[in-house]
C-alpha positions as a Markdown table, in Angstrom:
| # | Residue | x | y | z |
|---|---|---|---|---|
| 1 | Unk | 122.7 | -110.8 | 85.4 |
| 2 | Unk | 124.0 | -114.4 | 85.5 |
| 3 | Unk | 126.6 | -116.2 | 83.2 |
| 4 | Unk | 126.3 | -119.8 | 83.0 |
| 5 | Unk | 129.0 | -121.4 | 80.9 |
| 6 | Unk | 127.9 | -125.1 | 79.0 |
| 7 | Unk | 129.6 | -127.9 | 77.6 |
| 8 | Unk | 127.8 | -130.5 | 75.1 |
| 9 | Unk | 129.3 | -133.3 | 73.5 |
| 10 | Unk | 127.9 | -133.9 | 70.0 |
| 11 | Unk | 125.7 | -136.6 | 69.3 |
| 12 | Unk | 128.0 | -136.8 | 66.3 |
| 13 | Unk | 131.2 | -135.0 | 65.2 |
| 14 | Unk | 130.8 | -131.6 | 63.2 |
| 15 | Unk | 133.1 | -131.7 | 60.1 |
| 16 | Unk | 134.1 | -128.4 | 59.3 |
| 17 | Unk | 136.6 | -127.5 | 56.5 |
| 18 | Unk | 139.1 | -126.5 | 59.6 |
| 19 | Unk | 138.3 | -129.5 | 61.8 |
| 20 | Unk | 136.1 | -131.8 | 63.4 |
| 21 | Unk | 134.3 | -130.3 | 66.4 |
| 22 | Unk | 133.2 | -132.9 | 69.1 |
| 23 | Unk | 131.9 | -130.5 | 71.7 |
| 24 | Unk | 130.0 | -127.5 | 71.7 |
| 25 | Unk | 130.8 | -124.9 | 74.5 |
| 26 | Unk | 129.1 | -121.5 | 75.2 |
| 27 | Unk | 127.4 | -119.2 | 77.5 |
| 28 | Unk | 123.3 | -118.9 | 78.7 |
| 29 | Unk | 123.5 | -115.1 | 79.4 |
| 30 | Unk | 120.5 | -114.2 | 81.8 |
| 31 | Unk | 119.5 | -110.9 | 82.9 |
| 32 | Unk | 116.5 | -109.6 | 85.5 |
| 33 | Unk | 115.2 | -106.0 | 84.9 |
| 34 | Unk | 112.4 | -104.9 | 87.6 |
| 35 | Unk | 112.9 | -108.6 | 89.4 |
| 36 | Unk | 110.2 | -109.4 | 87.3 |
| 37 | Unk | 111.0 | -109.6 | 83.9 |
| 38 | Unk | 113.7 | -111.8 | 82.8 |
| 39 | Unk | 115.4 | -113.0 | 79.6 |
| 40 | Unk | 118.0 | -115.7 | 78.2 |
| 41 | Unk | 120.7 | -115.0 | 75.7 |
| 42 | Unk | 122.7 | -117.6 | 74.0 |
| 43 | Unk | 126.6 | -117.3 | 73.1 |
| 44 | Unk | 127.8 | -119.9 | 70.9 |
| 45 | Unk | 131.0 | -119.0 | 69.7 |
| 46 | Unk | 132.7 | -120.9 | 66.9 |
| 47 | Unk | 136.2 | -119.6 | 65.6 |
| 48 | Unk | 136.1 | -121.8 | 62.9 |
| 49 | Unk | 133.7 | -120.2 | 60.9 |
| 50 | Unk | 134.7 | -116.5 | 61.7 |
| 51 | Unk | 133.4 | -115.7 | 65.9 |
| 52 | Unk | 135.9 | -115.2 | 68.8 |
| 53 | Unk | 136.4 | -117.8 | 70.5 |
| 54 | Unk | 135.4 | -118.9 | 73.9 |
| 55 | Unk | 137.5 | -117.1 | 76.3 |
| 56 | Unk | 136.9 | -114.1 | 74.0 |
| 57 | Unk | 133.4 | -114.3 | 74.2 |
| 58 | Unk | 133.3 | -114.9 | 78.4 |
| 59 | Unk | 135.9 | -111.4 | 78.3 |
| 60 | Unk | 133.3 | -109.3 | 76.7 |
| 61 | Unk | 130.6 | -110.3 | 78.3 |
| 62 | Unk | 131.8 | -110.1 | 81.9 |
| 63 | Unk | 133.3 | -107.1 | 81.0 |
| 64 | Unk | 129.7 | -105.4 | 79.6 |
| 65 | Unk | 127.4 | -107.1 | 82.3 |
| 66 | Unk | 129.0 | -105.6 | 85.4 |
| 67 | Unk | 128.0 | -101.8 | 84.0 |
| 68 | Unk | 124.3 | -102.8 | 83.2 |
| 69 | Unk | 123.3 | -103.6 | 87.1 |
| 70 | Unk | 120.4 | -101.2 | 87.7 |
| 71 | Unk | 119.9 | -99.7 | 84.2 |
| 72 | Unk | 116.7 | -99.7 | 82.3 |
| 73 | Unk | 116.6 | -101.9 | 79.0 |
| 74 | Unk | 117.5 | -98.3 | 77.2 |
| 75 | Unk | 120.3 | -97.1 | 79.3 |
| 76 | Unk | 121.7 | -100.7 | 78.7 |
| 77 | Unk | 121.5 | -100.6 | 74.9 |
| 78 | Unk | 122.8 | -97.0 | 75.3 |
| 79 | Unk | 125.9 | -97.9 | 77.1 |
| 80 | Unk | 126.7 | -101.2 | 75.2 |
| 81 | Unk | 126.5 | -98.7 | 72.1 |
| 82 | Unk | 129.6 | -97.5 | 70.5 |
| 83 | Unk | 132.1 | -100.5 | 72.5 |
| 84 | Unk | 134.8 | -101.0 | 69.9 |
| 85 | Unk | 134.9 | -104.7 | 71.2 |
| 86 | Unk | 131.5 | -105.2 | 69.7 |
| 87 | Unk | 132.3 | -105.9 | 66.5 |
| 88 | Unk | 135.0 | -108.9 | 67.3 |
| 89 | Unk | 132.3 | -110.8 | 69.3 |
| 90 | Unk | 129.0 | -111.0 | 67.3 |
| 91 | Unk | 128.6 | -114.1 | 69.3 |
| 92 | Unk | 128.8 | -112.5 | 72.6 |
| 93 | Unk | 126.5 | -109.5 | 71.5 |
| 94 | Unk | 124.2 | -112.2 | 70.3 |
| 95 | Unk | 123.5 | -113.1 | 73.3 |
| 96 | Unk | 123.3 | -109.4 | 74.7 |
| 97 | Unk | 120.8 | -108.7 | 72.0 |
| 98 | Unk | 119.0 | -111.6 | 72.3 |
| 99 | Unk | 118.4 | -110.9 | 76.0 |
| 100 | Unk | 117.3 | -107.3 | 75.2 |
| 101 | Unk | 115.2 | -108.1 | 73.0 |
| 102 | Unk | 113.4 | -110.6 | 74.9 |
| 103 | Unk | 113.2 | -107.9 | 77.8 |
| 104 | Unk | 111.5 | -105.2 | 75.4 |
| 105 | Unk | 109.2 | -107.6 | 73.6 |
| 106 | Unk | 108.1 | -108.8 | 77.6 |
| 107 | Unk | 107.6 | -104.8 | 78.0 |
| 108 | Unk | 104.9 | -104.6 | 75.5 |
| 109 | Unk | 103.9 | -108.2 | 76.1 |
| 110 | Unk | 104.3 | -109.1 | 72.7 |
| 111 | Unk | 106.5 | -111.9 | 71.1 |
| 112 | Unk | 110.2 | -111.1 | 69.8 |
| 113 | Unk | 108.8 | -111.7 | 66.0 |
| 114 | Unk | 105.7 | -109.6 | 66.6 |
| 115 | Unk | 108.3 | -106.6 | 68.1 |
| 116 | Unk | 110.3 | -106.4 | 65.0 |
| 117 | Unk | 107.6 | -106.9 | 62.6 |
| 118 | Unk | 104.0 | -106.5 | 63.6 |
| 119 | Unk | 103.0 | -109.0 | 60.6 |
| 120 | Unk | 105.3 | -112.2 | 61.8 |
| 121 | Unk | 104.2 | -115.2 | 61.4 |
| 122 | Unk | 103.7 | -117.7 | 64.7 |
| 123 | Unk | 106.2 | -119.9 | 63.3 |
| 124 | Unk | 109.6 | -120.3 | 62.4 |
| 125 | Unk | 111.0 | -123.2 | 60.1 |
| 126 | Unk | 114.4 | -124.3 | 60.9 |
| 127 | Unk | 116.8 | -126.5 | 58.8 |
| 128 | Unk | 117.5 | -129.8 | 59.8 |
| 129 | Unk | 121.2 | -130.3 | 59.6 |
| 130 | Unk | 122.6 | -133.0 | 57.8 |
| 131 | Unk | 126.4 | -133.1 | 58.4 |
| 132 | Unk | 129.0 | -134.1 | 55.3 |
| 133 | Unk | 127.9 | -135.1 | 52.4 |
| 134 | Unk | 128.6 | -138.7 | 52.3 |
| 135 | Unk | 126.7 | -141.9 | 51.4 |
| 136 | Unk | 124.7 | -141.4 | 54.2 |
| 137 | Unk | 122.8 | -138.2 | 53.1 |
| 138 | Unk | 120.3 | -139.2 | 51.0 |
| 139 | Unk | 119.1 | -141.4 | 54.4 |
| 140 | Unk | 119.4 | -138.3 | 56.4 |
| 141 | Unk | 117.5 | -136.2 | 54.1 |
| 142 | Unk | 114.3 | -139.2 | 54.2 |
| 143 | Unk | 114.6 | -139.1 | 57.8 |
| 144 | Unk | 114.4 | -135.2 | 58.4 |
| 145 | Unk | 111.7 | -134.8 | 56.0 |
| 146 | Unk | 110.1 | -137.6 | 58.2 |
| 147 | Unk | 110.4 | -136.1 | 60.7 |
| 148 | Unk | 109.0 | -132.7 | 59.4 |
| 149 | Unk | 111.9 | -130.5 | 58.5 |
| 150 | Unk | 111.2 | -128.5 | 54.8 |
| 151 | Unk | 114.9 | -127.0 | 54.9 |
| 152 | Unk | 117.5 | -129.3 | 55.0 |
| 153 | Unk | 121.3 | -128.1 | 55.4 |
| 154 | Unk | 124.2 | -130.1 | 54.0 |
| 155 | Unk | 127.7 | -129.4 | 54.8 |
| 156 | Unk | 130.1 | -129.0 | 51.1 |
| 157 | Unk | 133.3 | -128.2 | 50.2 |
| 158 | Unk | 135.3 | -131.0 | 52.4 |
| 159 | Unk | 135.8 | -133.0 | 49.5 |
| 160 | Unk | 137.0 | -132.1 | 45.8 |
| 161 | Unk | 134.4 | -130.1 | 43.9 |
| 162 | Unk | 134.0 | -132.2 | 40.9 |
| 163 | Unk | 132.8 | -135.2 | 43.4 |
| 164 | Unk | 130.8 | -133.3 | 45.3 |
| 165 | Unk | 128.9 | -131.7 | 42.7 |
| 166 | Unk | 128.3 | -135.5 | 41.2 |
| 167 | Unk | 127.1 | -136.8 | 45.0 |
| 168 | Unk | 124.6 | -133.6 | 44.8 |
C-alpha cells in the first residue's frame, strides 16, 4: 500500500456556513494485491460538514494499512470489519472501500457499477457546483449547462432565509 497525501488550492474559495475553505487537502490511498492488480482510493476529509479531520483521517489509515500487507481482498475486508474507529472516519474508510472495491470489480473484470448492480448504466451524471448563491448564479447556472451539466448544486443557508428564498 502507498499513502500519498495532496494539497489543492481552490480555483475559488468554498463558502461553507462554518467558513471559507481555500484549500483542499487529503489522501490518494493505493493498494497492490497479486502485483498485478491495483486500485486508488480517495480520502477527502472535511470537518466542516461532519468527517474527521485531516490528521484523523492519516491516523486511521496508517494505522489499518500496515495489517493488510499480504492478505487477500477478503481477509482485508475481514479484518477492517468490526474497528470501532470506523465509524469516526467515513472519509478514511471511503477511501479503503473505494480501493476494495476497485480490486474486486478488477477480479471479475467488470466495472465498479456493473459489481454492485449488474444493470448500471455506463455513465454517471455529476452536479456541477455552483458556490453561494449570489448575483452571480444565474451566469454560473448558463455556463454549466453549457458546458453539459443536467444537475447543478447551489450552496444555501449563508444568508437570511427570507432573501434566499426570493434570489431562488
Amino acid at each position: 500500500f502507498e499513502l500519498i497525501p495532496y494539497s489543492i488550492k481552490l480555483i475559488s474559495p468554498w463558502k461553507t456556513a462554518h467558513g471559507v475553505i481555500k484549500t483542499r487537502k487529503g489522501i490518494l490511498l493505493s493498494l497492490i494485491i497479486d502485483k498485478k492488480h491495483q486500485a486508488i482510493g480517495e480520502c477527502a476529509p472535511l470537518p466542516a460538514i461532519g468527517t474527521e479531520t485531516y490528521q484523523q483521517a492519516l491516523d486511521r489509515l496508517t494505522g489499518a494499512l500496515p495489517g493488510v500487507v499480504g492478505q487477500t481482498v477478503g481477509q482485508i475486508i475481514y479484518s477492517l470489519q468490526g474497528n470501532s474507529l470506523g465509524s469516526m472516519t467515513p472519509a478514511a474508510n471511503f477511501a479503503l472501500e473505494t480501493a476494495l472495491l476497485l480490486l474486486i470489480a478488477q477480479h471479475y473484470q467488470c466495472s465498479v457499477a456493473t459489481l454492485l448492480n449488474q444493470n448500471a448504466g455506463n455513465y454517471v451524471n455529476i452536479n456541477a457546483m455552483l458556490g453561494a448563491l449570489d448575483r452571480t448564479i444565474i451566469d454560473k447556472a448558463k455556463t454549466a449547462e453549457r458546458q453539459g451539466y443536467s444537475i447543478l448544486k447551489i450552496k444555501v443557508g449563508l444568508q437570511d432565509p427570507d432573501i434566499e428564498i426570493d434570489q431562488l
